[in-house]
C-alpha positions in Angstrom: 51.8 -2.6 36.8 52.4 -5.3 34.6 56.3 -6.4 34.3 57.5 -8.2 30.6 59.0 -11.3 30.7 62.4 -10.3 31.1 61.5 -8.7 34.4 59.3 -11.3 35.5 62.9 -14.2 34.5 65.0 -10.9 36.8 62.2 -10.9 39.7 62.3 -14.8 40.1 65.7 -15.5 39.4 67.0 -12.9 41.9 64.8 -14.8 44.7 66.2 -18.1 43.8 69.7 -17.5 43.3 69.3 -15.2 47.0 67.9 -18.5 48.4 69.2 -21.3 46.8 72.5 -20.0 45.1 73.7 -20.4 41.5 74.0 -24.0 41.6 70.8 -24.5 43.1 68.3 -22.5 41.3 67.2 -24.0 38.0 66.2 -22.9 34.9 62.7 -24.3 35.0 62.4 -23.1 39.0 63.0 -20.1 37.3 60.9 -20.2 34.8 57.9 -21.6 36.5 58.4 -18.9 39.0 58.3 -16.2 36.6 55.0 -17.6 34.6 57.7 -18.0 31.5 58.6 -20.5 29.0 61.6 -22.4 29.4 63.3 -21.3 26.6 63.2 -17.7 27.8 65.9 -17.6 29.6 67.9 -18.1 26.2 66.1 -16.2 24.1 66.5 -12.9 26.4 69.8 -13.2 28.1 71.3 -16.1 26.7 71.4 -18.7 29.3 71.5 -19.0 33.0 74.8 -17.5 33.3 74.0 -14.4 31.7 70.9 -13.7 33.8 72.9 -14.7 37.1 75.4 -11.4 35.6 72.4 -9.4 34.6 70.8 -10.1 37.9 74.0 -9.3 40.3 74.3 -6.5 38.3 70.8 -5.2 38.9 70.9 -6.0 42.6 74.6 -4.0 42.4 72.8 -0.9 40.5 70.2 -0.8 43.0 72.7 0.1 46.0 74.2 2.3 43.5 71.4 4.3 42.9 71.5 5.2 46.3 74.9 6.7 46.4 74.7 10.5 45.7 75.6 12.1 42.8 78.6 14.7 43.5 76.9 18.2 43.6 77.3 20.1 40.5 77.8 24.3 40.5 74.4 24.7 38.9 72.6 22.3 41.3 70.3 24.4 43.6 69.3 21.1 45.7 70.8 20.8 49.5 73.9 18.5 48.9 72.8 15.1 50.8 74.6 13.9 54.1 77.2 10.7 54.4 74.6 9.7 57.4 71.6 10.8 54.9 73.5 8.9 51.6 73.9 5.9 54.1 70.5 5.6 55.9 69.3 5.3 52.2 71.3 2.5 51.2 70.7 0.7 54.7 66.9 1.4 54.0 67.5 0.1 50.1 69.2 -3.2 51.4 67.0 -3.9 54.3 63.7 -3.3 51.5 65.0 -5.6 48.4 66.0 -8.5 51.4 66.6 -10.8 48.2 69.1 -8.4 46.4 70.8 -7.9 48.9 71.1 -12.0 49.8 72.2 -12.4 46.8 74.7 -10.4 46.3 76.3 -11.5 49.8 75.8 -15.3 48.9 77.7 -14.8 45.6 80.7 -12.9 47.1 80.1 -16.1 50.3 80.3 -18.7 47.3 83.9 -17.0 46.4 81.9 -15.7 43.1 83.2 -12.7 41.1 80.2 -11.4 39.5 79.1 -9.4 43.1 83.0 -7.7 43.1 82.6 -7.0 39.8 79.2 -5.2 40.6 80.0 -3.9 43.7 83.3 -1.8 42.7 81.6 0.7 40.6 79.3 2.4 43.5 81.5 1.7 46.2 84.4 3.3 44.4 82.3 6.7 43.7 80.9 6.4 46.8 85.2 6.3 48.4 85.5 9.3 45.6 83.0 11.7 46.5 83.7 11.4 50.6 87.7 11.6 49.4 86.4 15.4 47.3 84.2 16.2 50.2 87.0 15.7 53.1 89.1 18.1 51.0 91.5 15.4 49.9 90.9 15.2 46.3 94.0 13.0 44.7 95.9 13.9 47.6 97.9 10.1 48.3 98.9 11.6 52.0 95.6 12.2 53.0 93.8 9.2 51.1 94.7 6.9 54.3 92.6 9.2 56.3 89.3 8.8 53.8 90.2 5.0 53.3 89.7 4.5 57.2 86.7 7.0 57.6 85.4 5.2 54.4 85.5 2.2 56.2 84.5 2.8 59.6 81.1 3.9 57.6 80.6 1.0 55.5 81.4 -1.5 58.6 77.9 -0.3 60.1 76.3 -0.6 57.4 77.2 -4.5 56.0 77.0 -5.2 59.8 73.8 -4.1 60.8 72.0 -5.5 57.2 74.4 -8.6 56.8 74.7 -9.7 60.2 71.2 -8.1 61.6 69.5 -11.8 62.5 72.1 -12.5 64.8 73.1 -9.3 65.9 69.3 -8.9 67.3 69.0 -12.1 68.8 72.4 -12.0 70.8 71.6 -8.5 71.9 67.3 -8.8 72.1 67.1 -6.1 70.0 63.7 -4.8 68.1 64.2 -3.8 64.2 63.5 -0.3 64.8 66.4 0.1 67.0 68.8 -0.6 64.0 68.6 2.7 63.0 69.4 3.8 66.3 72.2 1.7 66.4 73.4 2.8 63.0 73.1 6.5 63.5 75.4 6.3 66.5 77.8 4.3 64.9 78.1 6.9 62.0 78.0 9.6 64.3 80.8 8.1 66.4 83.1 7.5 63.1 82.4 11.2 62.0 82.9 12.2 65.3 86.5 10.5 66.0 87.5 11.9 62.5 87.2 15.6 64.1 84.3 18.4 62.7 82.9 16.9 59.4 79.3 18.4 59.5 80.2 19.7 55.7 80.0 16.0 54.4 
């Protein structure tokens, strides 16, 4: 499949700002990577900047694509699984290894743009576990889906984040991530009493 420029300017930009940051990455590394003029970085996002935003924001959508919409009365599809909805956002990040490098160098570099990105599908994903647990806009039982909420994202920025080093300190094989992740879950659910309905 052929990609235009502009996707071409995204596909390069997000491997050099994942490897080399914002500072490092040039325009013209850019360009050259992406078989583009110079000048169109300008002409299709206005600078380098702007195509930093648009491609946190890409890398950003891409996790959030893998969060679940809430099931709808007319839906006839099996609602997915918080282990299911995570395994797919584990298997997302460890598959676009650049997106996913980026977005944890930008929020590394103190940046704002990643934040800014991140909120959005993070939040929905806090919102649908908060309706699934029952707790709706309940502010007494919110602590309870805050800490679940977090005891299931831990595992999941750990074992994608951290996974070079986790392996090598512990000699572990890639394919026992998932493993390591599915009992992790398990164990949160688990310590948070019977929540097979979510």
């Amino acid at each position: 499949m052929n990609m235009t420029t502009r996707e071409r300017l995204v596909h390069a930009a997000t491997r050099l700002f994942a490897d080399n940051g914002y500072q490092g990455a040039s325009v013209r590394d850019i360009c050259n990577l992406a078989g583009a003029n110079p000048g169109a970085v300008s002409y299709h996002f206005g600078g380098k900047r702007q195509l930093y935003r648009s491609v946190l924001r890409k890398a950003a959508a891409g996790l959030a694509d893998m969060v679940p919409a809430t099931k709808n009365e007319t839906d006839e599809r099996e609602p997915i699984s918080v282990l299911d909805a995570l395994r797919r956002v584990l298997g997302r990040m460890q598959s676009d290894d650049a997106a996913t490098r980026l977005l944890l160098r930008d929020l590394a570099d103190g940046g704002t743009v990643a934040v800014e990105s991140l909120t959005p599908p993070l939040r929905t994903g806090f919102e649908q576990l908060a309706t699934a647990l029952g707790h709706g806009d309940n502010p007494r039982a919110s602590r309870e889906g805050r800490l679940l909420f977090l005891g299931l994202a831990a595992p999941l920025f750990l074992l994608t984040t951290a996974w070079p080093v986790v392996a090598r300190a512990l000699e572990l094989e890639i394919d026992q991530r998932e493993a390591l992740f599915t009992e992790l879950v398990q164990r949160t659910l688990d310590a948070h009493g019977n929540l097979d309905h979510i």
